[in-house]
PyMOL Python script that loads the backbone (N, CA, C, O; Angstrom):
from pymol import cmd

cmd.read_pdbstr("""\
ATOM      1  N   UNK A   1       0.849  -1.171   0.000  1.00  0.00           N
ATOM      2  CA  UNK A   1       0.000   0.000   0.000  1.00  0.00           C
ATOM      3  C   UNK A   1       0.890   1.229   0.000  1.00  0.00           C
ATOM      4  O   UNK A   1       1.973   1.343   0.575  1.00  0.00           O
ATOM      5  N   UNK A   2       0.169   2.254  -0.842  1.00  0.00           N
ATOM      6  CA  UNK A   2       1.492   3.697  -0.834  1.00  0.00           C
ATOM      7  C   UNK A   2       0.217   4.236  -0.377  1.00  0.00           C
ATOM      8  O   UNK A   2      -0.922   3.821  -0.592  1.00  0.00           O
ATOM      9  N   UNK A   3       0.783   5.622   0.549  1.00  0.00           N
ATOM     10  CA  UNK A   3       0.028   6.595   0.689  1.00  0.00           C
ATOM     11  C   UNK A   3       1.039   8.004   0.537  1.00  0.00           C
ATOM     12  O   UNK A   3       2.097   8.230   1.124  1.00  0.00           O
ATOM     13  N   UNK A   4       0.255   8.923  -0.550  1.00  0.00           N
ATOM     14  CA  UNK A   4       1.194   9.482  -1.099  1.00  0.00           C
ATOM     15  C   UNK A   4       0.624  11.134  -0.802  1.00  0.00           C
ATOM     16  O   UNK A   4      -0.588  11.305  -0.666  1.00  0.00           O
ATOM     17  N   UNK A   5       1.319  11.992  -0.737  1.00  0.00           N
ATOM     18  CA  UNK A   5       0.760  13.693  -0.873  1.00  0.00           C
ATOM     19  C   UNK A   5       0.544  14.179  -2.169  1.00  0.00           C
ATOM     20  O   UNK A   5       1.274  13.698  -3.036  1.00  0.00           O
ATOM     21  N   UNK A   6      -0.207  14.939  -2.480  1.00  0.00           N
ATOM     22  CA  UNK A   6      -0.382  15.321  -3.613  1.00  0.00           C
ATOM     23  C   UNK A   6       1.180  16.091  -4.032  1.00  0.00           C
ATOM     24  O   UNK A   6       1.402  16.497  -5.173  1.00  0.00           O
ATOM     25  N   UNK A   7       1.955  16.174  -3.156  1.00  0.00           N
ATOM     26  CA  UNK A   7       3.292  17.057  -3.807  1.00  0.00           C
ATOM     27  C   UNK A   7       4.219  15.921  -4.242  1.00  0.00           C
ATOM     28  O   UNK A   7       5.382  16.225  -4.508  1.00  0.00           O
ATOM     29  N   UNK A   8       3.898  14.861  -4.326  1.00  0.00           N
ATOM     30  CA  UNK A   8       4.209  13.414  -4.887  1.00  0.00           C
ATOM     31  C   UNK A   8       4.050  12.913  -5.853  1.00  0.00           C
ATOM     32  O   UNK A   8       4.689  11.970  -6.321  1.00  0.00           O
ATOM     33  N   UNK A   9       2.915  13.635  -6.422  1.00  0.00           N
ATOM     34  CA  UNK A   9       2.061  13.091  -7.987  1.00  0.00           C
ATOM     35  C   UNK A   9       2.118  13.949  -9.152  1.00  0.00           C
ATOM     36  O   UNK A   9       2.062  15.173  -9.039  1.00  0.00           O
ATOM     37  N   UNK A  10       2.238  13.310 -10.361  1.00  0.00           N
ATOM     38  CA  UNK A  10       2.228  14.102 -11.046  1.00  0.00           C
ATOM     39  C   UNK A  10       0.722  14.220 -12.166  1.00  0.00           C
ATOM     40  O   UNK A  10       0.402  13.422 -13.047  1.00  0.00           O
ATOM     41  N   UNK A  11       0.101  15.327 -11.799  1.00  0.00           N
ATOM     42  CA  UNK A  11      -1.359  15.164 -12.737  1.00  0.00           C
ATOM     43  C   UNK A  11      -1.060  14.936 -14.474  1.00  0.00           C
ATOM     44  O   UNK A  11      -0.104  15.305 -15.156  1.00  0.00           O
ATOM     45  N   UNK A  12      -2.001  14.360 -14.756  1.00  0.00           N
ATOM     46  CA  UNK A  12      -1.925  13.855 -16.138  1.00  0.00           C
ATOM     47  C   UNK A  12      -3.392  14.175 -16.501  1.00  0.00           C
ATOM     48  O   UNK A  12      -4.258  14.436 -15.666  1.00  0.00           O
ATOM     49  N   UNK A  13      -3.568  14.127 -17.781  1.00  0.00           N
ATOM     50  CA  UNK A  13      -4.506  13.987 -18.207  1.00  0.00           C
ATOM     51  C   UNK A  13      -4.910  13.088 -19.874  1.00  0.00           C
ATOM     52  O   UNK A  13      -4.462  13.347 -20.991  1.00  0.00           O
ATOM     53  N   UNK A  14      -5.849  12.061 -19.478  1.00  0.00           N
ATOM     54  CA  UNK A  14      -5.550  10.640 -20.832  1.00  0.00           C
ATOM     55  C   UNK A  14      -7.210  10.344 -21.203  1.00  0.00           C
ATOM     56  O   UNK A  14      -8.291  10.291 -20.618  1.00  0.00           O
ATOM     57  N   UNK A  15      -6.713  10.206 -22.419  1.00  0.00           N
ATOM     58  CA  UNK A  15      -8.015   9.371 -23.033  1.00  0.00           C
ATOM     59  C   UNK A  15      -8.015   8.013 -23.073  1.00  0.00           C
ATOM     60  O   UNK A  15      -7.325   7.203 -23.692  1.00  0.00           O
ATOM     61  N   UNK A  16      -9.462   7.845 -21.830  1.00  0.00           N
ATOM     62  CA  UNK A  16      -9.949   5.900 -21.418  1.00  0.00           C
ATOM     63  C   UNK A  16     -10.969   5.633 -22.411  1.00  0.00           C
ATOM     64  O   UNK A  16     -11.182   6.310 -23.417  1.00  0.00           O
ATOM     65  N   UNK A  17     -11.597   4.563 -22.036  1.00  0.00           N
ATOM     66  CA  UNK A  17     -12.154   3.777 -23.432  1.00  0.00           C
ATOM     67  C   UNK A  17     -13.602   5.070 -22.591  1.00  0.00           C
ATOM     68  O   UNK A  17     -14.403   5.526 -23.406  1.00  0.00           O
ATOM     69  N   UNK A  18     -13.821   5.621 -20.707  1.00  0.00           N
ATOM     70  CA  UNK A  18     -14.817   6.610 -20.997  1.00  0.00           C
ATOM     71  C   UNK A  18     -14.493   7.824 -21.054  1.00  0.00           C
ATOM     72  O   UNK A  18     -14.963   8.529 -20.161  1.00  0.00           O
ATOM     73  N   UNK A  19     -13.765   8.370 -21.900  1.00  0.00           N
ATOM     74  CA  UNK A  19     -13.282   9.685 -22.349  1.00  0.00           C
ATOM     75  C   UNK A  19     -12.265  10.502 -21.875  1.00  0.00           C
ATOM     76  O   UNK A  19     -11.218   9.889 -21.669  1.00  0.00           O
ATOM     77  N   UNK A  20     -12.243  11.511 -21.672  1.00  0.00           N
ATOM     78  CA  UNK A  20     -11.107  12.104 -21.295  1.00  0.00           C
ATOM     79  C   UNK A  20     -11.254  12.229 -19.666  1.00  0.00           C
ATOM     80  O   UNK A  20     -12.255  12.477 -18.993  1.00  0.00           O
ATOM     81  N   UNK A  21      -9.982  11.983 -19.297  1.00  0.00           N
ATOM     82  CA  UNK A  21      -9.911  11.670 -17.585  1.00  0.00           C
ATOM     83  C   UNK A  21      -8.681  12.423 -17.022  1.00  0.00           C
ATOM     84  O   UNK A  21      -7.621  12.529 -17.638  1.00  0.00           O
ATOM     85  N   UNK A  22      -8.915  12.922 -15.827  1.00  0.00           N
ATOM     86  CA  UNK A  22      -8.149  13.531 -15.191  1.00  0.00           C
ATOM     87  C   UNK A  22      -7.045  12.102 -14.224  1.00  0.00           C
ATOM     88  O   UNK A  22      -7.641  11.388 -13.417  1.00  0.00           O
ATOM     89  N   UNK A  23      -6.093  11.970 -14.373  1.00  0.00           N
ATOM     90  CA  UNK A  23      -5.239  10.809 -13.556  1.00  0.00           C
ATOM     91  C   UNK A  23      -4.001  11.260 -13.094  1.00  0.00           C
ATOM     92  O   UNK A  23      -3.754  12.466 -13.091  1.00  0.00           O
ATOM     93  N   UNK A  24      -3.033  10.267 -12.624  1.00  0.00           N
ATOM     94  CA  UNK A  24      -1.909  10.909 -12.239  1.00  0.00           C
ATOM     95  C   UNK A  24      -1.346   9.910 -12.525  1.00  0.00           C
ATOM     96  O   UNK A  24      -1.844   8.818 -12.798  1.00  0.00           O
ATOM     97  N   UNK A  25       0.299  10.369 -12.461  1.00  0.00           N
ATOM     98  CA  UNK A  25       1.335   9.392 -13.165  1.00  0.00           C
ATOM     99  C   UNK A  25       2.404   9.380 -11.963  1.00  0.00           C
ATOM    100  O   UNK A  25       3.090  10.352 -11.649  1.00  0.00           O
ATOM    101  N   UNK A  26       2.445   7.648 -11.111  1.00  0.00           N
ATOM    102  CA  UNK A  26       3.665   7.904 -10.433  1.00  0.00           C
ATOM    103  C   UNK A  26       4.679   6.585 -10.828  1.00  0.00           C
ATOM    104  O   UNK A  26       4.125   5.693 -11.471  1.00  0.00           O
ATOM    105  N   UNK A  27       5.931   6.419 -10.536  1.00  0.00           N
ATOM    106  CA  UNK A  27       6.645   5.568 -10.831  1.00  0.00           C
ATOM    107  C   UNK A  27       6.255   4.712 -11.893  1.00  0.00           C
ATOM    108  O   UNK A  27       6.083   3.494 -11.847  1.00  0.00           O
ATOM    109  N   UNK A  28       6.108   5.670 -13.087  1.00  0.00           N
ATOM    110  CA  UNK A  28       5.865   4.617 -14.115  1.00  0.00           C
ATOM    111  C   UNK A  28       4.465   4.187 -14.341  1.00  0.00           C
ATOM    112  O   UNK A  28       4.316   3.293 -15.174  1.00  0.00           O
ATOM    113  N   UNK A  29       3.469   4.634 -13.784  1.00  0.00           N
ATOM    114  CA  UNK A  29       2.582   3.871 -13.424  1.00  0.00           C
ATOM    115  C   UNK A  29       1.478   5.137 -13.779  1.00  0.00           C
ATOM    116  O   UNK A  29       1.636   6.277 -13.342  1.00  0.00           O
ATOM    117  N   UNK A  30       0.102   4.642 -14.827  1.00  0.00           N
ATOM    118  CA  UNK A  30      -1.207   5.692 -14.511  1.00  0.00           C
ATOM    119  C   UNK A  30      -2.119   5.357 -13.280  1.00  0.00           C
ATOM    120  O   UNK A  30      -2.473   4.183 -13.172  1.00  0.00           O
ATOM    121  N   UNK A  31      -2.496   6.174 -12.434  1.00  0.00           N
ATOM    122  CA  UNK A  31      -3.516   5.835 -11.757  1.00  0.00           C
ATOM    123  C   UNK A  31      -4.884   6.712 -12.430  1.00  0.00           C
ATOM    124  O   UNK A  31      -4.820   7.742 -13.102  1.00  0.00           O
ATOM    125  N   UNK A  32      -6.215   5.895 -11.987  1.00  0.00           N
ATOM    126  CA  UNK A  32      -7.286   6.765 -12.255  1.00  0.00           C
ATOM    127  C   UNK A  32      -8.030   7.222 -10.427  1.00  0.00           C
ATOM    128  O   UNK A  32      -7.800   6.653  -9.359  1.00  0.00           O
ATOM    129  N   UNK A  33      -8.911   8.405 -10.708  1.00  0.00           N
ATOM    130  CA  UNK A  33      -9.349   8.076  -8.969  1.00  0.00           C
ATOM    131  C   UNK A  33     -10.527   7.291  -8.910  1.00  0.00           C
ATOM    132  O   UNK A  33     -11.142   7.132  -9.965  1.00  0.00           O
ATOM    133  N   UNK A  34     -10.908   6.829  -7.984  1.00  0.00           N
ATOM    134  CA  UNK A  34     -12.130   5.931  -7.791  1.00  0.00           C
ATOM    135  C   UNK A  34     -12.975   6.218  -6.560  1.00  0.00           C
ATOM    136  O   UNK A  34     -14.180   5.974  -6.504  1.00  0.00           O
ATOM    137  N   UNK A  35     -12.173   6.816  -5.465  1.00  0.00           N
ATOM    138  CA  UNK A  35     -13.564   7.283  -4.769  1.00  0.00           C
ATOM    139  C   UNK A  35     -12.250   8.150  -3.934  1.00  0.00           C
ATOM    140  O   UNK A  35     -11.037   8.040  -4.109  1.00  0.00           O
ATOM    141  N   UNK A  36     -13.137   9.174  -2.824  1.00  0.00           N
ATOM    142  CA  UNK A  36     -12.774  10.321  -1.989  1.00  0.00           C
ATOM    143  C   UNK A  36     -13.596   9.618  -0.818  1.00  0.00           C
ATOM    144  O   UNK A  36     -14.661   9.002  -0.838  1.00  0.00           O
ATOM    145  N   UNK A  37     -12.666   9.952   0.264  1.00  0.00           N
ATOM    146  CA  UNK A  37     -12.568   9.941   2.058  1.00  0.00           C
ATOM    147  C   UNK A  37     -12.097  10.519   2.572  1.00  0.00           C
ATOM    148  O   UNK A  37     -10.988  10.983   2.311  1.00  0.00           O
ATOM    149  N   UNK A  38     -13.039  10.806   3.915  1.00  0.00           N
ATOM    150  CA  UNK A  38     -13.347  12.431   4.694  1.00  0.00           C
ATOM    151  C   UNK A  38     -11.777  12.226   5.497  1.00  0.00           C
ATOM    152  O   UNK A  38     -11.090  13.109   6.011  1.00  0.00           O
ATOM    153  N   UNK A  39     -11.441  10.457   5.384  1.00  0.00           N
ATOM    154  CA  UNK A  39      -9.904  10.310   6.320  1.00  0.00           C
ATOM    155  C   UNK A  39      -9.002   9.580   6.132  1.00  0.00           C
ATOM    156  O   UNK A  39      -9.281   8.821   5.203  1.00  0.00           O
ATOM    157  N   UNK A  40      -8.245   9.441   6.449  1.00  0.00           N
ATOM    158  CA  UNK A  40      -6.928   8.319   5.937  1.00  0.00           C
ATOM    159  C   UNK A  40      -7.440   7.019   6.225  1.00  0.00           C
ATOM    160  O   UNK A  40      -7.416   6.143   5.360  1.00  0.00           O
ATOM    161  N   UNK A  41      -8.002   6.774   7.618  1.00  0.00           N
ATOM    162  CA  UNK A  41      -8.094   5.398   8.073  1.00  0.00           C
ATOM    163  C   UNK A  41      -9.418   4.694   6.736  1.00  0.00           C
ATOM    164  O   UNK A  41      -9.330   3.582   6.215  1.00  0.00           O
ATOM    165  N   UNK A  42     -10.486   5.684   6.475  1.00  0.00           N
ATOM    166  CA  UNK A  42     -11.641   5.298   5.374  1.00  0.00           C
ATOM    167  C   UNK A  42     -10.524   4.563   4.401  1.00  0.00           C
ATOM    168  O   UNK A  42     -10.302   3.353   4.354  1.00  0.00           O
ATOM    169  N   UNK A  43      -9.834   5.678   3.583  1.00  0.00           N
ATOM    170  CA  UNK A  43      -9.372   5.382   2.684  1.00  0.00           C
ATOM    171  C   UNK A  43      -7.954   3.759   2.871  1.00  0.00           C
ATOM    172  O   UNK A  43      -7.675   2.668   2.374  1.00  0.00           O
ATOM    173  N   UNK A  44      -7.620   4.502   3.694  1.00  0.00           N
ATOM    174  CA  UNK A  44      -6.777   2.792   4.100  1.00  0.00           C
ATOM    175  C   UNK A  44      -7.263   1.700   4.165  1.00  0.00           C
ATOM    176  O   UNK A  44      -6.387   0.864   3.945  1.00  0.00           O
ATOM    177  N   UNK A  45      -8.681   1.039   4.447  1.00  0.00           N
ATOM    178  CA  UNK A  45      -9.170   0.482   4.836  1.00  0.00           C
ATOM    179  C   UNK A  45      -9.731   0.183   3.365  1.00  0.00           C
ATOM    180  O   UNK A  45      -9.762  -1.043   3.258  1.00  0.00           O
ATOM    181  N   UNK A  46     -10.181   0.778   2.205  1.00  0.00           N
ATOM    182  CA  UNK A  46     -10.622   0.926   0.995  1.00  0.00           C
ATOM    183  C   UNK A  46      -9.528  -0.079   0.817  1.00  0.00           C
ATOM    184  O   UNK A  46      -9.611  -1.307   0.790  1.00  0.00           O
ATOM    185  N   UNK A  47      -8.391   0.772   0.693  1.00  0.00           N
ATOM    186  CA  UNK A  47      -7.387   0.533  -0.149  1.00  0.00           C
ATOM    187  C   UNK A  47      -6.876  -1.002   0.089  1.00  0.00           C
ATOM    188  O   UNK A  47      -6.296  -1.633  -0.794  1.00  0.00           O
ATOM    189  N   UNK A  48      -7.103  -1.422   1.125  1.00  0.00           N
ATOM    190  CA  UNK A  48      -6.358  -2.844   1.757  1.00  0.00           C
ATOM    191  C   UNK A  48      -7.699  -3.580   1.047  1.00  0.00           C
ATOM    192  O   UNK A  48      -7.324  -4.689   0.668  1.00  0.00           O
ATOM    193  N   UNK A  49      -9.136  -3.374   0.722  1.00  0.00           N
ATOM    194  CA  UNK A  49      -9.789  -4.768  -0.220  1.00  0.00           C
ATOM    195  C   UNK A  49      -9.479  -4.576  -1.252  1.00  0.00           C
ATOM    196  O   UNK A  49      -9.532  -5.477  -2.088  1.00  0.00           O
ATOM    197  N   UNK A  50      -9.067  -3.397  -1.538  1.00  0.00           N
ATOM    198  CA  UNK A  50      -8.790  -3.667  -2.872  1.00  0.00           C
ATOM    199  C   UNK A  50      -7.304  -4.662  -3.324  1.00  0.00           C
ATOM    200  O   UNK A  50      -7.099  -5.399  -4.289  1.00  0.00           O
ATOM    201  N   UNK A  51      -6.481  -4.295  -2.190  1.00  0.00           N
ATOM    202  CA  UNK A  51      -5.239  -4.970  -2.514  1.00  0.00           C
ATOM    203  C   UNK A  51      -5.797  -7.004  -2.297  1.00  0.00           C
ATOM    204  O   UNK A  51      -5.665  -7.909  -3.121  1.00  0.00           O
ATOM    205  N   UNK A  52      -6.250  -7.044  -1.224  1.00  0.00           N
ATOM    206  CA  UNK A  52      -6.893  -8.365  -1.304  1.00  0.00           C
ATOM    207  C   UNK A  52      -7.865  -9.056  -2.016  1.00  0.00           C
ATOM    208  O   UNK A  52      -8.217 -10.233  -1.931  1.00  0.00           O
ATOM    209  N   UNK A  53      -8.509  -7.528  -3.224  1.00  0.00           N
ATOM    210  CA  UNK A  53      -9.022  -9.137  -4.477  1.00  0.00           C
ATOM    211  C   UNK A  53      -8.058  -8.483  -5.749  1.00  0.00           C
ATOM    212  O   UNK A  53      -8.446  -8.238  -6.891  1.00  0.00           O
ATOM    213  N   UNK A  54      -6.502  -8.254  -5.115  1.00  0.00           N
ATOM    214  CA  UNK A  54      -5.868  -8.508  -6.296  1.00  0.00           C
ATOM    215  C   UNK A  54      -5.832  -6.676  -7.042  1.00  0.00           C
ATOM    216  O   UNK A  54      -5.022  -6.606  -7.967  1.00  0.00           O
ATOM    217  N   UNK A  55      -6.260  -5.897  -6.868  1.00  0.00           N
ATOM    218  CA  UNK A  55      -6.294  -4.409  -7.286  1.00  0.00           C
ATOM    219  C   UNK A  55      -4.946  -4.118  -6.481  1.00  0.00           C
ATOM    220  O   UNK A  55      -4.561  -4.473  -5.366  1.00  0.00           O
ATOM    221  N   UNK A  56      -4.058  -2.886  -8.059  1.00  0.00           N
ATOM    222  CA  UNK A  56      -2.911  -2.258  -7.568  1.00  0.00           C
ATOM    223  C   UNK A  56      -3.870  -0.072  -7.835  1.00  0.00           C
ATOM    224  O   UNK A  56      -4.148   0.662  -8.783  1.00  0.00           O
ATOM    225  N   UNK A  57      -3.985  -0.019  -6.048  1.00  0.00           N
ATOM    226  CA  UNK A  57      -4.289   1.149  -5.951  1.00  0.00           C
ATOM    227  C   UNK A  57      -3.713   1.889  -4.713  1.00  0.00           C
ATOM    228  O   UNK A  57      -3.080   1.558  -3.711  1.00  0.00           O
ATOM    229  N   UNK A  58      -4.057   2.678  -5.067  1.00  0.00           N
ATOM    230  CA  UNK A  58      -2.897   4.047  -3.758  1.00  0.00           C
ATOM    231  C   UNK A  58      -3.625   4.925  -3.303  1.00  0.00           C
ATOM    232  O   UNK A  58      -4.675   5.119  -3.915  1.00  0.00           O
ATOM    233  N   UNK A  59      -3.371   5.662  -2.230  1.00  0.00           N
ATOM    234  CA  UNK A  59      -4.097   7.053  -1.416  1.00  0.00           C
ATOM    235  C   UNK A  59      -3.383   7.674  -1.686  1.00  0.00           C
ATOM    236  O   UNK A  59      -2.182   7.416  -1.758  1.00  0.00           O
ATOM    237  N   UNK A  60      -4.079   8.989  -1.988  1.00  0.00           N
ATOM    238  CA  UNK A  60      -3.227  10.512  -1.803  1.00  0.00           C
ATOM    239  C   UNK A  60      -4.301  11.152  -0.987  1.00  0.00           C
ATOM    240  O   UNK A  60      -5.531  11.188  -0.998  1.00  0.00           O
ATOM    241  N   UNK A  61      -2.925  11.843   0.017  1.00  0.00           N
ATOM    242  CA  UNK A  61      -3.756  12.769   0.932  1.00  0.00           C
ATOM    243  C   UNK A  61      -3.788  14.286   0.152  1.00  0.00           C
ATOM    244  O   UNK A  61      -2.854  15.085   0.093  1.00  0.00           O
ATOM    245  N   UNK A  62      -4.658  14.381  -0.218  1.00  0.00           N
ATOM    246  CA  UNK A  62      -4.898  16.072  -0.496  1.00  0.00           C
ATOM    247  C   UNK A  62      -5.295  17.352  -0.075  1.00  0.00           C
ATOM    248  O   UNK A  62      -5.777  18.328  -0.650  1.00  0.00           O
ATOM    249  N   UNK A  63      -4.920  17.056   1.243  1.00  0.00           N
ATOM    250  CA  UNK A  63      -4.902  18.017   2.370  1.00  0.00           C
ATOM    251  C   UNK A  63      -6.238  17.905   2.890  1.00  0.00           C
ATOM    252  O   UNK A  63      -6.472  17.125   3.813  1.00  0.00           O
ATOM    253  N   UNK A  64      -7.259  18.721   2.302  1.00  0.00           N
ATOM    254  CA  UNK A  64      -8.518  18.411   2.892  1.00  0.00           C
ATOM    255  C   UNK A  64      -9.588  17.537   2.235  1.00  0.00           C
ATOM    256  O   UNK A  64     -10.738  17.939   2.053  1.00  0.00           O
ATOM    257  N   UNK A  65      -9.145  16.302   1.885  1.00  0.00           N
ATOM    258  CA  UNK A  65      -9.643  14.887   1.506  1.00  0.00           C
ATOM    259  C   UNK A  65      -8.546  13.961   1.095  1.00  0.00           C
ATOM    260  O   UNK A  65      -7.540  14.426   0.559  1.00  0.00           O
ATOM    261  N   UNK A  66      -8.624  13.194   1.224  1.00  0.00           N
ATOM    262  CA  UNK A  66      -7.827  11.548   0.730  1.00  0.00           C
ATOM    263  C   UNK A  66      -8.495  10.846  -0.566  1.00  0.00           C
ATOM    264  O   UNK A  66      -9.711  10.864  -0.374  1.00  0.00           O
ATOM    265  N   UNK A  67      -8.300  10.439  -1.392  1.00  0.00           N
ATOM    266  CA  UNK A  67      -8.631   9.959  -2.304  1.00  0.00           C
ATOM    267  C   UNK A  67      -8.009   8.639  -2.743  1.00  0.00           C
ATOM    268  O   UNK A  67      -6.840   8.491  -2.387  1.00  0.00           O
ATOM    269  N   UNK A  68      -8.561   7.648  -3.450  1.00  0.00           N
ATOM    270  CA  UNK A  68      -8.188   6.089  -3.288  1.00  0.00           C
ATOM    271  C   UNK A  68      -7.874   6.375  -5.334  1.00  0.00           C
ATOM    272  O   UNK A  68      -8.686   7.012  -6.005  1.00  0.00           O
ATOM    273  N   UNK A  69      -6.715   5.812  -5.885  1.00  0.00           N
ATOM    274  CA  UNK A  69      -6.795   5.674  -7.560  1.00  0.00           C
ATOM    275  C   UNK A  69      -6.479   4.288  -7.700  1.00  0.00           C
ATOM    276  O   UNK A  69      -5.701   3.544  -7.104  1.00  0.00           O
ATOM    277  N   UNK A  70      -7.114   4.167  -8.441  1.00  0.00           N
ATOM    278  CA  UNK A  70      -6.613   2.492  -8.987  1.00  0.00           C
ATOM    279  C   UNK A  70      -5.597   2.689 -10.615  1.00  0.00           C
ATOM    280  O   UNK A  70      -5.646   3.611 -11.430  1.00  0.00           O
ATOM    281  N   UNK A  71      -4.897   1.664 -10.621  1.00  0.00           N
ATOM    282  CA  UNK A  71      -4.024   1.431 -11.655  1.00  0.00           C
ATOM    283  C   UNK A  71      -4.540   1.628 -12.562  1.00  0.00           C
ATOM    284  O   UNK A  71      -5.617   1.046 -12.431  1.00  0.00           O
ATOM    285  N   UNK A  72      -4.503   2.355 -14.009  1.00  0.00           N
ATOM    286  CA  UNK A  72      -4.808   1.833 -15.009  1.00  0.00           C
ATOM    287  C   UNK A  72      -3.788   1.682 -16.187  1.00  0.00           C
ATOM    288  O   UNK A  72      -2.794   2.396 -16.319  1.00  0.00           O
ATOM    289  N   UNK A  73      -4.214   0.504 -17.159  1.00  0.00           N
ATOM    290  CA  UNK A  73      -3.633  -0.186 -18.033  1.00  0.00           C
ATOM    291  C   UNK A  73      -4.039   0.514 -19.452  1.00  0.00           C
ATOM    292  O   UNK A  73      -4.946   0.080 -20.163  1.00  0.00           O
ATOM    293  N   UNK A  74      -3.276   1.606 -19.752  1.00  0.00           N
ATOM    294  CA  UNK A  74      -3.332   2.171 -20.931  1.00  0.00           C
ATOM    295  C   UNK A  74      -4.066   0.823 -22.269  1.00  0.00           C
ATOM    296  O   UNK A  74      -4.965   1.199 -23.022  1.00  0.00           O
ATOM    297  N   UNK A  75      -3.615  -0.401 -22.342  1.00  0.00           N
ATOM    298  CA  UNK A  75      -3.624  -1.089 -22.959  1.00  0.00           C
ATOM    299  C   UNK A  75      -4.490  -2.220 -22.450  1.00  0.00           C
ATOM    300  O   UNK A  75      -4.578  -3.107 -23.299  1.00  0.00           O
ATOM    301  N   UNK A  76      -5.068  -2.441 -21.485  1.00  0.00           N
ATOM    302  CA  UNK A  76      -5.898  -3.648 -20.907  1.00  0.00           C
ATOM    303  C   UNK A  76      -7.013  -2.961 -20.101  1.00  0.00           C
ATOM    304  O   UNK A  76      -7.845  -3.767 -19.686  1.00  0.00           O
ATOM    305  N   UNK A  77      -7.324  -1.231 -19.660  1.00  0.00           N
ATOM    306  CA  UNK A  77      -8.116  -1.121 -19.133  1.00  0.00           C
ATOM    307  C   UNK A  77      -7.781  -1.448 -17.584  1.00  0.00           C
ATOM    308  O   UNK A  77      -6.592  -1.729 -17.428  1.00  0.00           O
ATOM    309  N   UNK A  78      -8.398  -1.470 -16.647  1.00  0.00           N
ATOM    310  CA  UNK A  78      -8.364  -1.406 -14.947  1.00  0.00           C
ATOM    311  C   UNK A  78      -7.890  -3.114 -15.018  1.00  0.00           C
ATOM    312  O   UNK A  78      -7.684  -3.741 -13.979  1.00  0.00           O
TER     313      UNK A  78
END
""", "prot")
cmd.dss("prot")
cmd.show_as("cartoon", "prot")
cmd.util.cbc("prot")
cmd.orient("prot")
């Protein structure tokens, strides 16, 4: 699990198979976002089922919300 600051990420912006999307690009990697939490522990707690059915996703704290992105596969989709 990463939990990252927004002074960590770099915003991107890409066309998915549903249109143009706001994402971020870290180590190589696109994320998309998938949901917002009022706190770290929400979003931690997100983030750990997702890692247990197999999802590569991350938190960024954005000062006043946390947000959960999941991986995406330029070429295979989520």
């Amino acid at each position: 699990m990463i939990i990252l600051s927004s002074s960590e990420i770099q915003p991107i912006n890409l066309l998915t198979p549903w249109g143009d999307e706001k994402g971020i690009y870290y180590l190589g990697k696109t994320f998309l976002p998938i949901n917002i939490h009022p706190n770290q522990e929400e979003a931690i707690a997100a983030c750990r089922r997702d890692l247990d059915e197999g999802m590569l996703s991350i938190v960024v704290d954005e000062g006043d919300r946390v947000s959960l992105w999941w991986y995406f596969s330029e070429k295979t989709g989520f």
